[in-house]
MDTraj code that builds the backbone (N, CA, C; nanometers):
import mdtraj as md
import numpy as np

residues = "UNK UNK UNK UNK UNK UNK UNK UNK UNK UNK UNK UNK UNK UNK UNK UNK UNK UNK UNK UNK UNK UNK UNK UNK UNK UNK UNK UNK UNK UNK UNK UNK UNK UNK UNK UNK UNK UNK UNK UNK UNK UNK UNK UNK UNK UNK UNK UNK UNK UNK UNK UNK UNK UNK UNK UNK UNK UNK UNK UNK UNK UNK UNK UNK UNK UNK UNK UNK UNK UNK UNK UNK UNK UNK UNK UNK UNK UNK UNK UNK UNK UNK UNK UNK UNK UNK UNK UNK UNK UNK UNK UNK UNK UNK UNK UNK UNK UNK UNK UNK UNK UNK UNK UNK UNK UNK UNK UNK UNK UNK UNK UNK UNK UNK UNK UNK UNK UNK UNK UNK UNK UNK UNK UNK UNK UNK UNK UNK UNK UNK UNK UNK UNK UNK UNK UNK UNK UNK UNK UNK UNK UNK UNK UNK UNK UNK UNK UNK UNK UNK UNK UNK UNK UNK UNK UNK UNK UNK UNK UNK UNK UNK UNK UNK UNK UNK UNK UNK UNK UNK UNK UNK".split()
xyz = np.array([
    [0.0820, -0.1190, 0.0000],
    [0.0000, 0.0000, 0.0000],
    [0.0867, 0.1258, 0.0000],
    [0.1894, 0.1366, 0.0683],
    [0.2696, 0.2528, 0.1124],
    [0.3980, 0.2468, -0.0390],
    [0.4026, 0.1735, -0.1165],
    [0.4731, 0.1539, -0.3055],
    [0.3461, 0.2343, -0.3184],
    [0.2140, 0.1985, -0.3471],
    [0.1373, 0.2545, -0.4306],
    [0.1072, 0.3709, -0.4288],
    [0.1152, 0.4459, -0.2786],
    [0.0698, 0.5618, -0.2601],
    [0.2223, 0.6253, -0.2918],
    [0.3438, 0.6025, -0.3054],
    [0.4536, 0.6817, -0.3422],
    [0.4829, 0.6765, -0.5078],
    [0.4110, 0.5873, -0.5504],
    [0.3879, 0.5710, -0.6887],
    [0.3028, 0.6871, -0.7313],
    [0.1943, 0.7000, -0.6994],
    [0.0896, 0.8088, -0.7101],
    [0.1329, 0.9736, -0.6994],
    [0.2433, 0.9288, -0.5932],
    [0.2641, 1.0792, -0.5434],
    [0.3504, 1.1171, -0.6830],
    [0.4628, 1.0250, -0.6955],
    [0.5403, 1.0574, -0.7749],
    [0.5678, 1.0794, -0.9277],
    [0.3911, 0.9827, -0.9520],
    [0.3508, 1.0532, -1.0883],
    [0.2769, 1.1434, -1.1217],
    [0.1792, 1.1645, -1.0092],
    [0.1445, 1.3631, -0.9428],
    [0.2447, 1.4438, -0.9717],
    [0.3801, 1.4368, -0.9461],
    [0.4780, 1.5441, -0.9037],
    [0.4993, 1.5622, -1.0816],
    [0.5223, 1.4404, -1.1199],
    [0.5909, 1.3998, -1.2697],
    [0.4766, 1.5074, -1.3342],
    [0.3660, 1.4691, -1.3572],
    [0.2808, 1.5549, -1.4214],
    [0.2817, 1.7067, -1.4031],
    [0.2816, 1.7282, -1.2652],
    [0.2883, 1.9060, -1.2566],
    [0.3899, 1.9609, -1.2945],
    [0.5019, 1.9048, -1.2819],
    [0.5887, 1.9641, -1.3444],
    [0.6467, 1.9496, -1.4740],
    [0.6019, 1.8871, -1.5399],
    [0.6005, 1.8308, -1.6870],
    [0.4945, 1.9847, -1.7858],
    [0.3517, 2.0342, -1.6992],
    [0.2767, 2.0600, -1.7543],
    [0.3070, 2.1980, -1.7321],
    [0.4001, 2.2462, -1.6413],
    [0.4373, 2.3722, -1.6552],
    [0.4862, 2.4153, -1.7182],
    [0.4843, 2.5446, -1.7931],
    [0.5055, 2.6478, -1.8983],
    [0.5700, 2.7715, -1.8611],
    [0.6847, 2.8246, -1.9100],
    [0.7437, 2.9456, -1.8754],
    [0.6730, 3.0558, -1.9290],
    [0.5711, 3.0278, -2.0227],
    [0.5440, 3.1436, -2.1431],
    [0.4391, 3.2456, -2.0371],
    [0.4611, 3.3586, -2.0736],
    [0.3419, 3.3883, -1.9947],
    [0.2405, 3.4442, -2.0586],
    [0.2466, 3.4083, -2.2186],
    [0.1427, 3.4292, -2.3683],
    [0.0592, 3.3110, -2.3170],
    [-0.1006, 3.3594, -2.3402],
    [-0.1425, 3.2154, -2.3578],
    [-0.1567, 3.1590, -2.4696],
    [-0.2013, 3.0396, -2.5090],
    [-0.1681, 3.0098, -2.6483],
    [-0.2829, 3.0206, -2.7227],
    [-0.2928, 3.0227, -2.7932],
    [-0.3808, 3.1078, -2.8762],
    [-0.3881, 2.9883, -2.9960],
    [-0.5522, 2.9334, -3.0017],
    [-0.5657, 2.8231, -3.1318],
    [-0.6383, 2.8843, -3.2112],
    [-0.6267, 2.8526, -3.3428],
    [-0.7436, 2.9094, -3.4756],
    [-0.8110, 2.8100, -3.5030],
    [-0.9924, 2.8235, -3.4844],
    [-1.0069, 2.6720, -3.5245],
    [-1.0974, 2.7751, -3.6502],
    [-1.0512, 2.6721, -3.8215],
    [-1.1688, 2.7253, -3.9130],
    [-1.2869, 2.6890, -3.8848],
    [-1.4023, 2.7329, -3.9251],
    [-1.5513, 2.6599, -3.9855],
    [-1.5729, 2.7547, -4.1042],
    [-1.6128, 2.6124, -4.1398],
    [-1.6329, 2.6376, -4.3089],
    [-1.7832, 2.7064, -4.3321],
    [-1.7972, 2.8153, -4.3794],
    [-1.9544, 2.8301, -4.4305],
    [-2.0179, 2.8077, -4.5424],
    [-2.1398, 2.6999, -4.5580],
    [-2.1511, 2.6886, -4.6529],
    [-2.1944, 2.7831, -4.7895],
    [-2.1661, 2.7783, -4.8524],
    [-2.2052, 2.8625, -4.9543],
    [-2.3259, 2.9004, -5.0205],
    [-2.3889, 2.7310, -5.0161],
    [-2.5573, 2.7328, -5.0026],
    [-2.6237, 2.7616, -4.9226],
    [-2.6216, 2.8085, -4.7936],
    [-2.6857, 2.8956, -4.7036],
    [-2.6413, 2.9713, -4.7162],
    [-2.5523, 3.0478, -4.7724],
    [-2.5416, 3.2249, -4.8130],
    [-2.6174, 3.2783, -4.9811],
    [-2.6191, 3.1740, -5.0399],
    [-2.6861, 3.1968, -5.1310],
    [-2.8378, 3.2021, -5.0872],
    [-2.9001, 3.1277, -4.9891],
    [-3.0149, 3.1467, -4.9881],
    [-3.0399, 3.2263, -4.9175],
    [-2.9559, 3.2826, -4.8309],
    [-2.9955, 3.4170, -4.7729],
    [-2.9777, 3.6054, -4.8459],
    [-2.9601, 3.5319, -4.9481],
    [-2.9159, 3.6897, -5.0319],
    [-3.0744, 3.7261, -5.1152],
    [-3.0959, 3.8397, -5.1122],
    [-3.2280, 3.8980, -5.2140],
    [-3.1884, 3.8867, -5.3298],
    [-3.2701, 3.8442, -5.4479],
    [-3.1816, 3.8477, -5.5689],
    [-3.2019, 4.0462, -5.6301],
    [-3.3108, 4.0567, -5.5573],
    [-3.3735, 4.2173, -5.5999],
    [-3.2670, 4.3251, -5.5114],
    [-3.2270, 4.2994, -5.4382],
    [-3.1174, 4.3823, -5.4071],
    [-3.0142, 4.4351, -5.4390],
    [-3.0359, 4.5831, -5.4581],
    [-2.8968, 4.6442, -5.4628],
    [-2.7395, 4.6335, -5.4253],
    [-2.6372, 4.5763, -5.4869],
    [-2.5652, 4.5488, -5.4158],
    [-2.4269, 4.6377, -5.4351],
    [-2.3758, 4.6875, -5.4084],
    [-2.2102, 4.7747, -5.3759],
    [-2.1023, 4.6986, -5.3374],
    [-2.0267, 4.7493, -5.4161],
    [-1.8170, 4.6658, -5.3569],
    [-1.7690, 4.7838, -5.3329],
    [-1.7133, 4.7504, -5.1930],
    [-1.5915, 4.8773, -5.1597],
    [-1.4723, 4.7371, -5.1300],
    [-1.3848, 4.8483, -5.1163],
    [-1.2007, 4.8241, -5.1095],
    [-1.1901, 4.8789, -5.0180],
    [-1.0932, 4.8660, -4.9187],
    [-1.0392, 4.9392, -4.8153],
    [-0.9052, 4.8769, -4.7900],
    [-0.8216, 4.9599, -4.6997],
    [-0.6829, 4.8974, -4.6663],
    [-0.7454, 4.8292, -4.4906],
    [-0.6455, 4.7717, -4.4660],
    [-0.6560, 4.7299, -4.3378],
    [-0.4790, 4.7080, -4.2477],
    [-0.5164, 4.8293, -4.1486],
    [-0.3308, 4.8403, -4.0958],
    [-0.3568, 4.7971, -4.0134],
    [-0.2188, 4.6932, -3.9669],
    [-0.2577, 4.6350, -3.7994],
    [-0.2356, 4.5023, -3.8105],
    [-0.2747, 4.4426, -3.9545],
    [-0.2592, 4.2484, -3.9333],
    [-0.1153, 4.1971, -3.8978],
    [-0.1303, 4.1296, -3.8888],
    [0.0475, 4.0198, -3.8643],
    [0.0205, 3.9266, -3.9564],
    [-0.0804, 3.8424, -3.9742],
    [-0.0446, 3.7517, -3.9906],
    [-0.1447, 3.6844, -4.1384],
    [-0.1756, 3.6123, -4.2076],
    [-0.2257, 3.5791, -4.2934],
    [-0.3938, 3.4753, -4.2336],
    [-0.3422, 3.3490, -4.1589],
    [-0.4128, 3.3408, -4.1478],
    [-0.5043, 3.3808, -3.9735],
    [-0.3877, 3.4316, -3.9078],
    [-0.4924, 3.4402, -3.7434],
    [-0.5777, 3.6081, -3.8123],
    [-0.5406, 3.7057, -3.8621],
    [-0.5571, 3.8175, -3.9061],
    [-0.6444, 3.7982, -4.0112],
    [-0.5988, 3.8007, -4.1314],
    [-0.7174, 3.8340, -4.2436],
    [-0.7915, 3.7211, -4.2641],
    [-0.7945, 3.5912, -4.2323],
    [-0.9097, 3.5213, -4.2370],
    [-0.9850, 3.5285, -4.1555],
    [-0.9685, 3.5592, -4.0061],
    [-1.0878, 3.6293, -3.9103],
    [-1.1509, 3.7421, -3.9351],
    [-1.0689, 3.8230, -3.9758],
    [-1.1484, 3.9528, -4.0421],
    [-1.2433, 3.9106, -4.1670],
    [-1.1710, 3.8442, -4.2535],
    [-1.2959, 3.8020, -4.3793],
    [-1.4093, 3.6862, -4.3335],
    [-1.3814, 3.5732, -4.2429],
    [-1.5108, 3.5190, -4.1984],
    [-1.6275, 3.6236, -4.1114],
    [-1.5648, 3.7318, -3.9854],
    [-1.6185, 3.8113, -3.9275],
    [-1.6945, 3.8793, -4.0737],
    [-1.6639, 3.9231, -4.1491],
    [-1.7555, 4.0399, -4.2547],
    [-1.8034, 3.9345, -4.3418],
    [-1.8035, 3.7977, -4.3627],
    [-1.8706, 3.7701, -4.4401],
    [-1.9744, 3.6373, -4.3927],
    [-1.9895, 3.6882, -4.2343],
    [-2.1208, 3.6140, -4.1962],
    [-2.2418, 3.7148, -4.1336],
    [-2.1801, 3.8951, -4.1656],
    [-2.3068, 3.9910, -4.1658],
    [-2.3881, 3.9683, -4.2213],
    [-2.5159, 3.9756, -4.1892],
    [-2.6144, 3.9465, -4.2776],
    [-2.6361, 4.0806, -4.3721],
    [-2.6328, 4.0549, -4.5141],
    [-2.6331, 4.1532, -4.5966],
    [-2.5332, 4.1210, -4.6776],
    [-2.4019, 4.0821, -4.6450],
    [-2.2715, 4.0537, -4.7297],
    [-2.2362, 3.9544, -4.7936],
    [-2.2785, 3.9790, -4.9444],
    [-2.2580, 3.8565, -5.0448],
    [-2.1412, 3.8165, -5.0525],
    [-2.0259, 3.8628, -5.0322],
    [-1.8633, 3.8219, -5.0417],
    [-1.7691, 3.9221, -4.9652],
    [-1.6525, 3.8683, -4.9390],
    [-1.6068, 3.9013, -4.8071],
    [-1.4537, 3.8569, -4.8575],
    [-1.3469, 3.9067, -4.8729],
    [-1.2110, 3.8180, -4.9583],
    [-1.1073, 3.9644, -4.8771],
    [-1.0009, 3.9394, -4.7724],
    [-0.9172, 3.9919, -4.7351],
    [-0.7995, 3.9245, -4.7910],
    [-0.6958, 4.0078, -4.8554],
    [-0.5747, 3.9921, -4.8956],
    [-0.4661, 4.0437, -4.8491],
    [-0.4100, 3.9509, -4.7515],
    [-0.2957, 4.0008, -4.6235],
    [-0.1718, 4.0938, -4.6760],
    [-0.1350, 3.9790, -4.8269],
    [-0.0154, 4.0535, -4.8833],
    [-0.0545, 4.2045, -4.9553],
    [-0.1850, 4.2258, -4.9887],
    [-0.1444, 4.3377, -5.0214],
    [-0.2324, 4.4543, -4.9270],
    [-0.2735, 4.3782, -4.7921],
    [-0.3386, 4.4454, -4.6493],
    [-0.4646, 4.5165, -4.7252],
    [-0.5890, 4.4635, -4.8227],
    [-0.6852, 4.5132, -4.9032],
    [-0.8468, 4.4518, -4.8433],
    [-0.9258, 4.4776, -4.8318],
    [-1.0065, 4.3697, -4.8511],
    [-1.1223, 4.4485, -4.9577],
    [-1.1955, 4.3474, -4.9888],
    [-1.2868, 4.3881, -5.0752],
    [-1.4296, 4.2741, -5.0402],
    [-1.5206, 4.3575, -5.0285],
    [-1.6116, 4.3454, -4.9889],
    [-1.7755, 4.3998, -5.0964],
    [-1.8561, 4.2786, -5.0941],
    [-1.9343, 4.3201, -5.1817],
    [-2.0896, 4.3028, -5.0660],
    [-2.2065, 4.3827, -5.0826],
    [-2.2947, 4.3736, -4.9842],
    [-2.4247, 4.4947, -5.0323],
    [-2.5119, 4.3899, -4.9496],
    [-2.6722, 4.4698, -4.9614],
    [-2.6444, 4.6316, -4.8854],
    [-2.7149, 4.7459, -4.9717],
    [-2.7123, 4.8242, -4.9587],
    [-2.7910, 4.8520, -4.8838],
    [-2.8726, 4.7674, -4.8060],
    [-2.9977, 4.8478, -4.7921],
    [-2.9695, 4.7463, -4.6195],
    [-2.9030, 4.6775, -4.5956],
    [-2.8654, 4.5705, -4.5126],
    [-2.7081, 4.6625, -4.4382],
    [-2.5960, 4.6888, -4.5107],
    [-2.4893, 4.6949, -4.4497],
    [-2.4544, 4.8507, -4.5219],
    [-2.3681, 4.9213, -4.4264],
    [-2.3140, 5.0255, -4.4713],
    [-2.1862, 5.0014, -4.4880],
    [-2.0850, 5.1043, -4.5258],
    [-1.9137, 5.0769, -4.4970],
    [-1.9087, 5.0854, -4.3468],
    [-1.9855, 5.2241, -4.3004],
    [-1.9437, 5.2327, -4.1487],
    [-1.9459, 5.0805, -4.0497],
    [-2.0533, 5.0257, -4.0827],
    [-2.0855, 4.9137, -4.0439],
    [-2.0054, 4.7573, -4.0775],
    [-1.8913, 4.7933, -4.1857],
    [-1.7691, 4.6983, -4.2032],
    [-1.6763, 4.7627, -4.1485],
    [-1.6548, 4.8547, -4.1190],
    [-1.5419, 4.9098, -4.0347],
    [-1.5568, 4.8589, -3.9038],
    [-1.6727, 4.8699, -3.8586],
    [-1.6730, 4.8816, -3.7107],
    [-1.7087, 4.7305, -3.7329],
    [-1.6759, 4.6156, -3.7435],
    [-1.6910, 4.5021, -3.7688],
    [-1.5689, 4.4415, -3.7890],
    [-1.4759, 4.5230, -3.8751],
    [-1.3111, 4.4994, -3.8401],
    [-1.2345, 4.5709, -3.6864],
    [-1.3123, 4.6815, -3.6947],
    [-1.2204, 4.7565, -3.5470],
    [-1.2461, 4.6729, -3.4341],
    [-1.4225, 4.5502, -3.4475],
    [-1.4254, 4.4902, -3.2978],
    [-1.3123, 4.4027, -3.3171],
    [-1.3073, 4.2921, -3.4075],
    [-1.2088, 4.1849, -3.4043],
    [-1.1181, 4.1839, -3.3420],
    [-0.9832, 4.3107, -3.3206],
    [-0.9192, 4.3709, -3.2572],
    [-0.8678, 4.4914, -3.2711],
    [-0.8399, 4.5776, -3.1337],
    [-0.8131, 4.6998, -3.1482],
    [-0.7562, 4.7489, -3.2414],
    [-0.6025, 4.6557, -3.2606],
    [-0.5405, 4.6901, -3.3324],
    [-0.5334, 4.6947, -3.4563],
    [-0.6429, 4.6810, -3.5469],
    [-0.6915, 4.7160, -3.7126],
    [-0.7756, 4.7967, -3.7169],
    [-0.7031, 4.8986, -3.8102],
    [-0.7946, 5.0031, -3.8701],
    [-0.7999, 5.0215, -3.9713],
    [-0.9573, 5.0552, -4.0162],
    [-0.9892, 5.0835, -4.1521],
    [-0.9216, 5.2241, -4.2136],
    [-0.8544, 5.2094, -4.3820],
    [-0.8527, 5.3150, -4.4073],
    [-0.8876, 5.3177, -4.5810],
    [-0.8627, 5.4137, -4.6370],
    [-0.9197, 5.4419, -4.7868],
    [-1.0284, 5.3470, -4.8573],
    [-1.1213, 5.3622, -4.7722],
    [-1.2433, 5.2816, -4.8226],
    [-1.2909, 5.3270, -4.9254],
    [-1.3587, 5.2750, -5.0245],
    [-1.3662, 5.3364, -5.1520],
    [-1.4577, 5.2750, -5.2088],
    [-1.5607, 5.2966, -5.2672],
    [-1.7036, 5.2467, -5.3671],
    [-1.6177, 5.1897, -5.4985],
    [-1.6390, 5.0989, -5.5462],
    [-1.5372, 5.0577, -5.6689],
    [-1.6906, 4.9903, -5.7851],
    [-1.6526, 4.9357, -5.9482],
    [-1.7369, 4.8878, -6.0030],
    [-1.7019, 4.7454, -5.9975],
    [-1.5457, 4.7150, -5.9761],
    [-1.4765, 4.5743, -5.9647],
    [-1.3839, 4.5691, -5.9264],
    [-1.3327, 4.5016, -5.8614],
    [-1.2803, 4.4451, -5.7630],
    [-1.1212, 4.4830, -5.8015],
    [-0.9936, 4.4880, -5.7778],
    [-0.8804, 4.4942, -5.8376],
    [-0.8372, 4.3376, -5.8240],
    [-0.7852, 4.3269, -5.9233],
    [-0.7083, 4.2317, -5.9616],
    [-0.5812, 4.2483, -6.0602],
    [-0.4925, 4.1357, -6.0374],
    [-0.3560, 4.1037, -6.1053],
    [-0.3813, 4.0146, -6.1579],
    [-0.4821, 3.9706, -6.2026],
    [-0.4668, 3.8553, -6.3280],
    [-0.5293, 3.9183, -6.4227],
    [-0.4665, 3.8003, -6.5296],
    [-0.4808, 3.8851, -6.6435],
    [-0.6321, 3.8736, -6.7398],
    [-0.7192, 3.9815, -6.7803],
    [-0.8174, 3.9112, -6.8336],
    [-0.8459, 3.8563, -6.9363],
    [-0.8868, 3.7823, -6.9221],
    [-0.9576, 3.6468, -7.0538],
    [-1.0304, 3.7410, -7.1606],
    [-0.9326, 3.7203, -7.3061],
    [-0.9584, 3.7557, -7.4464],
    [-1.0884, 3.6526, -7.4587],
    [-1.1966, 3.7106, -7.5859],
    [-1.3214, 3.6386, -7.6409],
    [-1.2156, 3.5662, -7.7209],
    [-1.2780, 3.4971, -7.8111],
    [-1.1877, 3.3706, -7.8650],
    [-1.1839, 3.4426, -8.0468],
    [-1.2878, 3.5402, -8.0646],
    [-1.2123, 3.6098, -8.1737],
    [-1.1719, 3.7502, -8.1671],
    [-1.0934, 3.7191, -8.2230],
    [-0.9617, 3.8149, -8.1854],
    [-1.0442, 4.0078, -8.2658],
    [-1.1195, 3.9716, -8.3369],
    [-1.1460, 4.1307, -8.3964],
    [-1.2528, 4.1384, -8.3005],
    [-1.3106, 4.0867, -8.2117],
    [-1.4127, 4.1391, -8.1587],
    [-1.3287, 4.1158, -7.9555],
    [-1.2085, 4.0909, -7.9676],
    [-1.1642, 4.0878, -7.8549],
    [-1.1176, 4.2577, -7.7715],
    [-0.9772, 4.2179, -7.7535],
    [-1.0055, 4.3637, -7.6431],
    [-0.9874, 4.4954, -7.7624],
    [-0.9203, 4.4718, -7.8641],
    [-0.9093, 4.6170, -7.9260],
    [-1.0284, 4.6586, -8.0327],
    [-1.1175, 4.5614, -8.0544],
    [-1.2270, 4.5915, -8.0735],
    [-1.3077, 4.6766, -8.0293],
    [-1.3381, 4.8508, -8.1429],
    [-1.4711, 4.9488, -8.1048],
    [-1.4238, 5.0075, -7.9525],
    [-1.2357, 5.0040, -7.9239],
    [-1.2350, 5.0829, -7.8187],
    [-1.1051, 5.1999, -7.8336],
    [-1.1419, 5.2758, -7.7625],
    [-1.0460, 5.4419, -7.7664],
    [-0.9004, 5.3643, -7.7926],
    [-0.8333, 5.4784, -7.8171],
    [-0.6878, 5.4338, -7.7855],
    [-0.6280, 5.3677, -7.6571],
    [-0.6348, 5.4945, -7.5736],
    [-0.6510, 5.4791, -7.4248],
    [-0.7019, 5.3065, -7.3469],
    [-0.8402, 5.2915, -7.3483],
    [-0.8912, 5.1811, -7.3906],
    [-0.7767, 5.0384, -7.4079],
    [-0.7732, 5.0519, -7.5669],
    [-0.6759, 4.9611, -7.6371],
    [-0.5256, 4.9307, -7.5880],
    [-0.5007, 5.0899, -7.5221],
    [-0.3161, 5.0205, -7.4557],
    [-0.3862, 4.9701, -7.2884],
    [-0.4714, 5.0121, -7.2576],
    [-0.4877, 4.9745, -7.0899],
    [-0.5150, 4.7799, -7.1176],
    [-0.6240, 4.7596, -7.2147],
    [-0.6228, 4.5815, -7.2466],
    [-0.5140, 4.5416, -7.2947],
    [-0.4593, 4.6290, -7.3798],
    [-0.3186, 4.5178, -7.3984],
    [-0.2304, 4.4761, -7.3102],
    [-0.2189, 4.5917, -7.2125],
    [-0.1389, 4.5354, -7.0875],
    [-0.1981, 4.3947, -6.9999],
    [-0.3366, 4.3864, -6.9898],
    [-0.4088, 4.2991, -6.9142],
    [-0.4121, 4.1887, -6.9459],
    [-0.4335, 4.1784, -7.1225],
    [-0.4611, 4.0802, -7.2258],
    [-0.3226, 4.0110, -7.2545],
    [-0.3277, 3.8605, -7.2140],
    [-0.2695, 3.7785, -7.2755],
    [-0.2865, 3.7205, -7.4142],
    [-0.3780, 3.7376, -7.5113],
    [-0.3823, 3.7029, -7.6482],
    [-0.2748, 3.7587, -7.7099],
    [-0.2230, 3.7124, -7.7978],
    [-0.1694, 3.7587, -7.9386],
    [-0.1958, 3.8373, -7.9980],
    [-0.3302, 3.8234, -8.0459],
    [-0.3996, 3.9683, -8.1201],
    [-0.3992, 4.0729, -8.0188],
    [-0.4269, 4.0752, -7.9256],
    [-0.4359, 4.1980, -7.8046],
    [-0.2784, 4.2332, -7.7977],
    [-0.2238, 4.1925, -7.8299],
    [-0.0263, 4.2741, -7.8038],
    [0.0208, 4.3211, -7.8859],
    [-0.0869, 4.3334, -8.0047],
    [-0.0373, 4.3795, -8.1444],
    [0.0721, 4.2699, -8.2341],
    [0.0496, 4.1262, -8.2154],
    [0.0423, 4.0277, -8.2863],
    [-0.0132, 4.0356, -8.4016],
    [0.0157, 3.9878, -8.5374],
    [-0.1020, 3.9462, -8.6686],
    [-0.1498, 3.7998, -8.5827],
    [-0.2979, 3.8184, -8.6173],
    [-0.3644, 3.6393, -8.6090],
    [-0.2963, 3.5246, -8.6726],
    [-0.2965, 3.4834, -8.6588],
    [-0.2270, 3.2984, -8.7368],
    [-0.3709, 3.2763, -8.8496],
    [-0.3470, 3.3342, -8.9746],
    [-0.4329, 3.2342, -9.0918],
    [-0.4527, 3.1346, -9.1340],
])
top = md.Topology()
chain = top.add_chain()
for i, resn in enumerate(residues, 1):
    res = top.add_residue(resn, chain, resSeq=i)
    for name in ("N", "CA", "C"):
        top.add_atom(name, md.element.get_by_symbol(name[0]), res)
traj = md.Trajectory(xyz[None], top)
C-alpha cells in the first residue's frame, strides 16, 4: 500500500511539473468553420442592390490568425454577399446589400475583431482589383481592341494575354 501511494505521489509530481510552462502568452488556437455557400446563397435577395468597396486594413500580422478572421467576421453579416481579405497586399474587398450593411458598419466590424486594425481608404469601386490577367473572347477582332479608344486599347493590352491583343497578326 505505502509503493502505491509513493507511486501516485510521484507521478502527481511527474505531471505538474512536466505541464508547466514558462510562457506567460497564452496560447492562442485558430479553429476554421467552413460556411456553406448554399446557405449564403439562400440568404441573399436576388432584388437587391448590391455595392463593392475596397479598403486597406493596418494592424494584421499575420495571414491566417488576421485576415481570415477579419474576412469570416464580414462575411457572416447578414447583408454581405462576399467578403475576400488579402494580407499581402493588407486590401479587402467586400461586396454587400445596400440596404442591409453600410461601410461604417464593415469598419466597425473589423475595429471589434481587434483593437489593433484600422480601416482606411475605403472606396465604392465597379470591380474588384485584380492582377490577373483578363480572358480575351476567342475572336480576336471582336476581342479587347475591338470598337475601343486608344486609351482603352493600350490599358487591355497590358491585361490581355492574347496575341492579337499585343499587337500580334492572327495565325491564318
Amino acid at each position: 500500500m505505502k509503493t502505491l501511494k509513493n507511486i501516485c505521489i510521484v507521478s502527481i509530481l511527474a505531471l505538474v511539473i512536466s505541464s508547466c510552462k514558462n510562457e506567460t502568452q497564452p496560447e492562442v488556437k485558430t479553429v476554421d468553420v467552413e460556411v456553406s455557400k448554399k446557405d449564403v446563397a439562400q440568404n441573399l435577395d436576388p432584388n437587391a442592390t448590391y455595392a463593392k468597396v475596397e479598403f486597406g486594413i493596418d494592424g494584421m500580422t499575420c495571414a491566417m490568425g488576421c485576415a481570415k478572421t477579419i474576412e469570416k467576421k464580414m462575411a457572416k453579416m447578414d447583408g454581405v454577399k462576399s467578403a475576400k481579405v488579402d494580407f499581402d497586399k493588407r486590401l479587402a474587398m467586400v461586396e454587400y446589400d445596400e440596404a442591409k450593411v453600410t461601410p461604417e458598419s464593415l469598419e466597425e466590424t473589423v475595429t471589434k475583431v481587434a483593437d489593433i486594425y484600422k480601416v482606411k481608404d475605403m472606396k465604392k469601386v465597379i470591380d474588384f482589383e485584380s492582377n490577373e490577367a483578363k480572358p480575351c473572347k476567342a475572336d480576336c477582332n471582336k476581342a479587347c481592341c475591338a470598337n475601343m479608344s486608344e486609351a482603352e486599347k493600350k490599358e487591355c493590352k497590358a491585361d490581355c494575354k492574347k496575341a492579337c491583343c499585343n499587337g500580334e497578326k492572327k495565325a491564318e
